[in-house]
C-alpha positions as CSV (number, residue, x, y, z in Angstrom):
1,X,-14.3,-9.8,-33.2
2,X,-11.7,-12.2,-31.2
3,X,-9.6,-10.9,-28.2
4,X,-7.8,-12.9,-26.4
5,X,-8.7,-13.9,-22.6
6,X,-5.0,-13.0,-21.8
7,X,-5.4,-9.2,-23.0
8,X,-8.9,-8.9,-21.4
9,X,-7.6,-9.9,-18.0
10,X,-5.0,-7.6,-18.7
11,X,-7.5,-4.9,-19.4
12,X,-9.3,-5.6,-16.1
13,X,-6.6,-4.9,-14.0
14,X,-5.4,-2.3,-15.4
15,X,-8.8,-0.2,-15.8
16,X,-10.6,-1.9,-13.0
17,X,-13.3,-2.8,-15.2
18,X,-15.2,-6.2,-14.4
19,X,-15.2,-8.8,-17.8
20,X,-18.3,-7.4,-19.5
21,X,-17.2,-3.8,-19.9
22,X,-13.9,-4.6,-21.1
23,X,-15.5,-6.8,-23.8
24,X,-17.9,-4.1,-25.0
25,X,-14.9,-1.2,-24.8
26,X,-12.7,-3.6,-26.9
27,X,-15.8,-4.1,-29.5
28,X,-16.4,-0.2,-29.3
29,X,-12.5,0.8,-30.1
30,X,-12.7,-2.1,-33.5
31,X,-15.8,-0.1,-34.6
32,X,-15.6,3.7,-33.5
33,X,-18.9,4.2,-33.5
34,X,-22.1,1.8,-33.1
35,X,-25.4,0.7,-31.5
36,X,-26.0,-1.1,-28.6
37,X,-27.2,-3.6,-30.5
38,X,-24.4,-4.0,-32.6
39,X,-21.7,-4.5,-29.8
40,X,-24.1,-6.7,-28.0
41,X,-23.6,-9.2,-30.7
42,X,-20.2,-7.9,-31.3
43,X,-18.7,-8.8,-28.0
44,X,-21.3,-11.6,-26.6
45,X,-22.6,-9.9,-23.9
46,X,-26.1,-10.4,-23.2
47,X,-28.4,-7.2,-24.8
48,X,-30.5,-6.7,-21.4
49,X,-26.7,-6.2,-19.9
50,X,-25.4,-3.9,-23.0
51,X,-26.9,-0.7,-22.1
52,X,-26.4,-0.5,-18.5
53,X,-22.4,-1.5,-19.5
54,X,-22.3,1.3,-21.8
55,X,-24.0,3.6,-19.7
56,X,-21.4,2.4,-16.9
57,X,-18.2,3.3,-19.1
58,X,-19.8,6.7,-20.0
59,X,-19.6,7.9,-16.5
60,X,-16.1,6.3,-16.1
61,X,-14.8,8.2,-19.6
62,X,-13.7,5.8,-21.6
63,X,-16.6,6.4,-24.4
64,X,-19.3,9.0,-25.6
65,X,-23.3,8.7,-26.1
66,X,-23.8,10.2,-29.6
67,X,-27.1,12.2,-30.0
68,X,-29.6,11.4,-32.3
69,X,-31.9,7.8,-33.5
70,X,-30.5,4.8,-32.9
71,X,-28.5,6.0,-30.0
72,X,-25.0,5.6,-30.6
73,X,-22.1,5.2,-29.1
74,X,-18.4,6.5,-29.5
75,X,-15.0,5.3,-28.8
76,X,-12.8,8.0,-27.4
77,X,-8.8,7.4,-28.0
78,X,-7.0,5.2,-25.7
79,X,-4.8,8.4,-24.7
80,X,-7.2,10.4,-24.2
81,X,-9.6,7.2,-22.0
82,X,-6.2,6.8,-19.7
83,X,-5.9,10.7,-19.1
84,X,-9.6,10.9,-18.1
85,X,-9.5,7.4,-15.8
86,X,-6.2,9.5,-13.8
87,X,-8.0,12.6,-13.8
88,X,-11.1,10.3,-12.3
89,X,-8.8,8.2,-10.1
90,X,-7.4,11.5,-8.7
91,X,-10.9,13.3,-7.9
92,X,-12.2,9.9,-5.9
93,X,-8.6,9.6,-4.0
94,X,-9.2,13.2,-2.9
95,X,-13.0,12.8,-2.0
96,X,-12.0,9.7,-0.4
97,X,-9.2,11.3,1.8
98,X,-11.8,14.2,3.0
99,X,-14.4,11.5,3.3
100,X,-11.5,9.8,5.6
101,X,-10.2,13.0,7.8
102,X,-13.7,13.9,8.3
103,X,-14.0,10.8,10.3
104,X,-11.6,12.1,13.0
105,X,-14.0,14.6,14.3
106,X,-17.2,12.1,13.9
107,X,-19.4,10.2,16.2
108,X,-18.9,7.1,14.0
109,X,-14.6,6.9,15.0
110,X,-15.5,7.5,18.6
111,X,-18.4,4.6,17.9
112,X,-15.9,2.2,16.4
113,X,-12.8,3.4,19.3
114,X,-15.4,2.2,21.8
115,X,-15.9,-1.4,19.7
116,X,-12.3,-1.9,20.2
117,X,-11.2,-1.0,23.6
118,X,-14.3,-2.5,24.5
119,X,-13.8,-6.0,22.9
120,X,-10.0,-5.7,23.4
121,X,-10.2,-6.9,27.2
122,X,-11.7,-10.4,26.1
123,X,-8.5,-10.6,23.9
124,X,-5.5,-12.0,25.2
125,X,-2.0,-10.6,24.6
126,X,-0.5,-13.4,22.8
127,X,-3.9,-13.1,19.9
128,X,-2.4,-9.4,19.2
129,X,-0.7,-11.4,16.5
130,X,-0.5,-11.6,12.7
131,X,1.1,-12.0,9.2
132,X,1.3,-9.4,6.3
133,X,2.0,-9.9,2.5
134,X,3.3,-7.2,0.6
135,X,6.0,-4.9,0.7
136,X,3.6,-1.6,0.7
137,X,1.7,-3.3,3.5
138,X,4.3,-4.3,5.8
139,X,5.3,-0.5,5.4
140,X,1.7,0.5,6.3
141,X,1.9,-1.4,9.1
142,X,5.6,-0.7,10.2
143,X,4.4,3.3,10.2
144,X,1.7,2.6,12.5
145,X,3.4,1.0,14.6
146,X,6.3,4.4,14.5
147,X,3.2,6.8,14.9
148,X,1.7,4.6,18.0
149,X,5.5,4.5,20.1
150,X,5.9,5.8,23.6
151,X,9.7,5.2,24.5
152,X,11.5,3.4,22.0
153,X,12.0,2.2,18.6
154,X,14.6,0.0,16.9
155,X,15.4,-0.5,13.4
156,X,17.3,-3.4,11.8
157,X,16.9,-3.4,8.3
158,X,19.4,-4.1,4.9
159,X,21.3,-1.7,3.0
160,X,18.8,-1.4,0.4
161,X,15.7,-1.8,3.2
162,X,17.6,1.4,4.8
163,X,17.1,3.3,1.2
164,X,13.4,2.8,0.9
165,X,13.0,3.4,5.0
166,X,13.8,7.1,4.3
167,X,10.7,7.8,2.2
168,X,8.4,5.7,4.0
169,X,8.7,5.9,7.4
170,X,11.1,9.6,7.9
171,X,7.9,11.6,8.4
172,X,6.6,9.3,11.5
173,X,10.5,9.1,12.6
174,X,10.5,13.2,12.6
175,X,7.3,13.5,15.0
176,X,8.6,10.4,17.3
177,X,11.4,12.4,17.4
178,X,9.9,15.4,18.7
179,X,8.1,13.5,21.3
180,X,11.4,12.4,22.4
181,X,11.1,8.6,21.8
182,X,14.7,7.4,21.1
183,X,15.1,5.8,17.9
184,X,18.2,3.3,16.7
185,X,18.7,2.0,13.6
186,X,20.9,-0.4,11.7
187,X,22.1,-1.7,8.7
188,X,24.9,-2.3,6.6
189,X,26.2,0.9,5.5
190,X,27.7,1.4,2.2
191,X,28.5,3.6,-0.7
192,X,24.6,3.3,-2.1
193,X,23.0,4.7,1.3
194,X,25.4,6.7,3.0
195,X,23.6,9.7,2.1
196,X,20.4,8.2,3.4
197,X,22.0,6.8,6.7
198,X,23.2,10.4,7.2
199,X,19.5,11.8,6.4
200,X,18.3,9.2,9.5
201,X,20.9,10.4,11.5
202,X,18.6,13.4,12.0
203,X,16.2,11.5,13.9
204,X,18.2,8.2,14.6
205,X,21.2,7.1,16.3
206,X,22.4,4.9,13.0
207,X,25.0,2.6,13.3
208,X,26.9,0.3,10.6
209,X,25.7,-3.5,11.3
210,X,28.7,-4.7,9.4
211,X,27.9,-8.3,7.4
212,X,24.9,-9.7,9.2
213,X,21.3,-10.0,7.5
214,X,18.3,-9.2,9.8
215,X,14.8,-7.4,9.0
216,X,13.0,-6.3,11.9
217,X,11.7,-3.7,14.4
218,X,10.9,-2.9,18.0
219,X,8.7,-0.7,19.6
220,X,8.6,0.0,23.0
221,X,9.7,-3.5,24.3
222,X,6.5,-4.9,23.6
223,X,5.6,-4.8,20.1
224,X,7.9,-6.5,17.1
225,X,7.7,-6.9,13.6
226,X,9.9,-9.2,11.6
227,X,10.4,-9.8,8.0
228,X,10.8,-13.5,6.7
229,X,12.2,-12.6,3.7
230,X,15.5,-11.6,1.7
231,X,14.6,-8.6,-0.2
232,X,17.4,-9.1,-2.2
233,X,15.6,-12.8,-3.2
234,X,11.9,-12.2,-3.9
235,X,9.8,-9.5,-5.0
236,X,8.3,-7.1,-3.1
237,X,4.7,-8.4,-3.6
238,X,5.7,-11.6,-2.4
239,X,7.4,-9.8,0.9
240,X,5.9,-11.2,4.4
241,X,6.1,-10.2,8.0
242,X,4.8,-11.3,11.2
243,X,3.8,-8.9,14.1
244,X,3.5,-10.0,17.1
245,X,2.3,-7.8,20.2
246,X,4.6,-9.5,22.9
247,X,7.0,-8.1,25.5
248,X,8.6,-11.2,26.4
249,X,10.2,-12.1,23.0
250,X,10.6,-8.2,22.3
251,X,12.4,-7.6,25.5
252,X,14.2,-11.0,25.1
253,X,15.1,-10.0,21.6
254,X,16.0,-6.4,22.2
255,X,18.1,-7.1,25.2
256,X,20.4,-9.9,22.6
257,X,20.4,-6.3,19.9
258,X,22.0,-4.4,23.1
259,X,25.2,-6.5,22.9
260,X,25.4,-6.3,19.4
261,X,24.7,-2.2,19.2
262,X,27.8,-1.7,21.3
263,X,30.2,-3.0,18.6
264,X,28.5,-1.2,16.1
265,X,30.0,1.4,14.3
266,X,28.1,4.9,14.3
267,X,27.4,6.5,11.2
268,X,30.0,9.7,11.0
């Protein structure tokens, strides 16, 4: 049997299945049913390796152990192999996320707090720096930087950057909010994300920033994130930003938005 390296790569990705499983699955799925042995020579993996993979995609769902001598083995549908790998995917996120929230009432959180207010005093201000790729990331990031503000936050951002803010960062906006930090935000308003700008305006002064393109955000006059990148140009995945823990370019930066904000036009 020949598959291509192309699909198989394909495979791993998608599945997040390492080379020699995807080689046996795809030799399982051309035969339905068969030994070990058969696959092994089948697919070119080596025979010691052979049952460990196919006891490895057992547990993961994507085949069956069929009872009996020789042991065989089963190929379930495709369908049926992607609704079991959600289901799976789904049960680990879960167990994960308790495995996660259980942390916040554990000795090993308060054990890895002390780690980092204790090494943080041989760091100096201008190391609190850094670069991160990805759109989902620099969201991550962006929303940790929301939950962590004191005072202030602004918000510069494009019209379609202001659409995709809503989802991602409203929740963190809403308990700022609460706290009373003051939050600004702008961006070029427009047909497309009036609705959303109005949404913001629950938690946000918003304001119409008219033709100009900027991507970036301040919190608390010391901390400032700014994206490199056109998101109208480049993919999302390809997306970049650089935070920088500094209150002399944020206060340097914010105090050149204050001119701007007052010739703004508010959101009505």
């Amino acid at each position: 049997m020949i598959v291509k390296e192309e699909f198989l790569s394909r495979l791993r990705k998608i599945f997040d299945l390492n080379l020699y499983e995807v080689k046996v699955w795809t030799a399982l799925l051309s035969r339905g049913t068969s030994t070990a042995g058969e696959l092994s020579n089948i697919s070119d993996v080596p025979r010691s390796r052979t049952y460990d993979i196919l006891e490895s995609l057992e547990k993961k769902g994507f085949i069956i152990m069929k009872l009996g001598k020789p042991i065989k083995f089963v190929a379930l549908k495709p369908e049926e192999v992607v609704e079991r790998v959600k289901k799976n995917l789904m049960i680990s996120a879960k167990e994960r996320t308790k495995r996660l929230e259980s942390l916040k009432e554990d000795e090993v959180l308060n054990e890895l707090n002390m780690l980092f207010t204790k090494g943080i005093k041989f760091v100096e201000p201008s190391d609190l720096s850094g670069s991160i790729r990805g759109r989902q990331n620099l969201y991550n990031h962006l929303d940790m930087m929301i939950r962590d503000a004191e005072s202030t936050i602004t918000l510069v951002t494009t019209a379609e950057g202001l659409n995709r803010k809503l989802e991602a960062l409203m929740p963190s906006m809403e308990k700022c909010k609460k706290r009373g930090v003051k939050i600004r935000i702008a961006a070029p308003i427009d047909k497309n994300n009036l609705k959303v700008a109005k949404e913001l305006k629950k938690v946000a002064e918003v304001k119409h920033i008219g033709e100009l393109k900027a991507r970036f955000m301040i919190i608390d006059s010391n901390q400032l994130m700014f994206m490199l990148l056109d998101d109208k140009k480049f993919h999302q995945n390809y997306d970049i930003g650089i935070w920088i823990n500094t209150e002399f370019f944020a206060q340097a930066l914010e105090q050149m938005f204050e001119l701007a904000w007052k010739e703004m036009k508010p959101v009505k």
